[in-house]
PAROMI-152041 format. One record per residue (C-alpha): residue number from 1; residue in three letters; x, y, z. Coordinates in pm, 1 decimal, decimal comma, always signed. Example, Ala and Ser with C-alpha at 12.3 -4.5 7.8 and 13.67 -1.06 7.14 Angstrom:
% residues 2
+-------+-------+----------+----------+----------+
: nuvex : vexba :        X :        Y :        Z :
+-------+-------+----------+----------+----------+
:     1 :   ALA :  +1230,0 :   -450,0 :   +780,0 :
:     2 :   SER :  +1367,0 :   -106,0 :   +714,0 :
+-------+-------+----------+----------+----------+
END
This chain:
% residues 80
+-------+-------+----------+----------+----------+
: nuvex : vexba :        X :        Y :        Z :
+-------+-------+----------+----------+----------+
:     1 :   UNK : -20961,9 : +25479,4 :  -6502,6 :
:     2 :   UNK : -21003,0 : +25772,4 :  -6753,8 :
:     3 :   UNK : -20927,3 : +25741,1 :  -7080,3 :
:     4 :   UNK : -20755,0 : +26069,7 :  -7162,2 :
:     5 :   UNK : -20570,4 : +26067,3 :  -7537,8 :
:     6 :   UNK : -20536,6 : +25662,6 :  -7463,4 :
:     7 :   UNK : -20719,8 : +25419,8 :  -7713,1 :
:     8 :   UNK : -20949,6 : +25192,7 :  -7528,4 :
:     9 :   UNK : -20880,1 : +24925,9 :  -7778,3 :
:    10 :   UNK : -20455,0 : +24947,4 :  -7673,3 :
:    11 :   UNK : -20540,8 : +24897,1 :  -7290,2 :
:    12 :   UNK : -20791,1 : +24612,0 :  -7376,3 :
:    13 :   UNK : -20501,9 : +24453,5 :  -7573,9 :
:    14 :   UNK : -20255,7 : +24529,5 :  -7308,7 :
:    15 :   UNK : -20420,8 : +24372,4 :  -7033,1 :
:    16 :   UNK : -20488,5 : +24084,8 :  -7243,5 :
:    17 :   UNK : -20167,5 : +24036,6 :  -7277,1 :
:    18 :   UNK : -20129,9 : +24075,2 :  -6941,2 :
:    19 :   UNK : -20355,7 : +23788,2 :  -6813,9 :
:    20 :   UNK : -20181,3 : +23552,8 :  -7048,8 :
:    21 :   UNK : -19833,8 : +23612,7 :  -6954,5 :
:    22 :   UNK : -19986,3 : +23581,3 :  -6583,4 :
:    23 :   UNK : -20123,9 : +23253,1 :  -6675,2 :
:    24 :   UNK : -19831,2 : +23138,2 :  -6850,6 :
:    25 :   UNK : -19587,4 : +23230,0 :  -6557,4 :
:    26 :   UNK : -19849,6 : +23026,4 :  -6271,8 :
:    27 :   UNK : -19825,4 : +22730,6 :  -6523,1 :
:    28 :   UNK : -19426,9 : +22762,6 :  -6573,4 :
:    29 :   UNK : -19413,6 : +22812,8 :  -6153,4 :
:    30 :   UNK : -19678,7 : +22486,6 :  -6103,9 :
:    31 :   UNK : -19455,7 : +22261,1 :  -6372,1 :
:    32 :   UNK : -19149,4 : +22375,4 :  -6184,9 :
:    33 :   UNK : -19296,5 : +22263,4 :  -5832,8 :
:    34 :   UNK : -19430,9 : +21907,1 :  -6011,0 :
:    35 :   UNK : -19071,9 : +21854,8 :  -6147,0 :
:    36 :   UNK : -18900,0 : +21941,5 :  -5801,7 :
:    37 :   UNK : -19102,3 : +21688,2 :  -5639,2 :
:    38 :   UNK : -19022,0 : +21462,3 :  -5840,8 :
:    39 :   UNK : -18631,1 : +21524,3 :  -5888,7 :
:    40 :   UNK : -18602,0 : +21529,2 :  -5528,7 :
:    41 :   UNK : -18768,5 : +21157,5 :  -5495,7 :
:    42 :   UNK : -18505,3 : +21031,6 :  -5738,3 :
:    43 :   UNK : -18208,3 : +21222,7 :  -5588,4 :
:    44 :   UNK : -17973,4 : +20980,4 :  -5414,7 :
:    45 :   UNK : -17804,9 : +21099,5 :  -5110,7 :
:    46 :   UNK : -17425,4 : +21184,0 :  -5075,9 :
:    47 :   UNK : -17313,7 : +20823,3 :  -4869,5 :
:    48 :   UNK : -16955,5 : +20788,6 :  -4911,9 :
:    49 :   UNK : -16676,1 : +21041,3 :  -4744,4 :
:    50 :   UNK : -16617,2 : +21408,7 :  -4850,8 :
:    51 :   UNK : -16330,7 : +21477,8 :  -5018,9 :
:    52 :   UNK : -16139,2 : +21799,6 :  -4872,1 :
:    53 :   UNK : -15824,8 : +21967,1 :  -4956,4 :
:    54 :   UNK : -15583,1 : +21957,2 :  -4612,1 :
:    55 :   UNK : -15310,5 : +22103,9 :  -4823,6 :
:    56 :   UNK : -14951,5 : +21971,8 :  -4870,1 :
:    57 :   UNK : -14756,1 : +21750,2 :  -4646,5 :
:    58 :   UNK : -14416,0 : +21592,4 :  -4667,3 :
:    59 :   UNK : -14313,9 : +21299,2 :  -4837,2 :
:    60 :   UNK : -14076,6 : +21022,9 :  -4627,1 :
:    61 :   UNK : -14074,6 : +20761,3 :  -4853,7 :
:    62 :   UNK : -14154,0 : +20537,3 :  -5086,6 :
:    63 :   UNK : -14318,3 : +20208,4 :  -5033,5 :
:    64 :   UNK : -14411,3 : +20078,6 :  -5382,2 :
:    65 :   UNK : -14414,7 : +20185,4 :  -5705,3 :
:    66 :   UNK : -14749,8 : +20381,9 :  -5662,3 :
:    67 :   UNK : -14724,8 : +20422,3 :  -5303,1 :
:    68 :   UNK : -14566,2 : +20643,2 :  -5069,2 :
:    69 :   UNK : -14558,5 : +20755,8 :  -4703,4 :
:    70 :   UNK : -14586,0 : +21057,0 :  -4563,8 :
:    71 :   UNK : -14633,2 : +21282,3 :  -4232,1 :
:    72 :   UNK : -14996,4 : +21306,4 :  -4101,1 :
:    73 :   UNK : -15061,4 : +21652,1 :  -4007,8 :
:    74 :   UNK : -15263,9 : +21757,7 :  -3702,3 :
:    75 :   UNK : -15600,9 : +21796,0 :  -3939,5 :
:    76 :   UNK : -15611,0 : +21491,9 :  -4051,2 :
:    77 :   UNK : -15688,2 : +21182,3 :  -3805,8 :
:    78 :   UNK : -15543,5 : +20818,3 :  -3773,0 :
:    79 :   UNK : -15872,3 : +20641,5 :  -3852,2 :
:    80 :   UNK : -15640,3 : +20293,5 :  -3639,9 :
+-------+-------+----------+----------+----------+
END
């Protein structure tokens, strides 16, 4: 590489600079990796149901004070 109207002294400090931001990115990337591994040993499964939205359906009635009855649509199942 020529040095043309370029200090020598700038491109020595520039690729310096360079090498340690290199360095410090393969460190940050190995760190992130290390932590993954060990995040995904300690990450508990989903085990229960999923909640999902099956929209609105009609009320017939109520049963208690908190509880009421209503129309099953054809989305949702009879688990009986």
């Amino acid at each position: 590489m020529d040095y043309i109207r370029r200090s020598p002294m700038a491109y020595k400090f520039a690729k310096g600079w360079q090498e340690q931001a290199d360095v410090a990115s393969s460190s940050l990337e190995k760190a992130a990796r290390k932590m993954k591994e060990w995040v995904d040993e300690k990450r508990l499964m989903h085990q229960g149901l999923v909640r999902r939205y099956e929209g609105l359906f009609p009320i017939l009635g109520r049963v208690s004070r908190l509880s009421y009855s209503g129309k099953v649509t054809s989305k949702i199942e009879d688990p009986s």
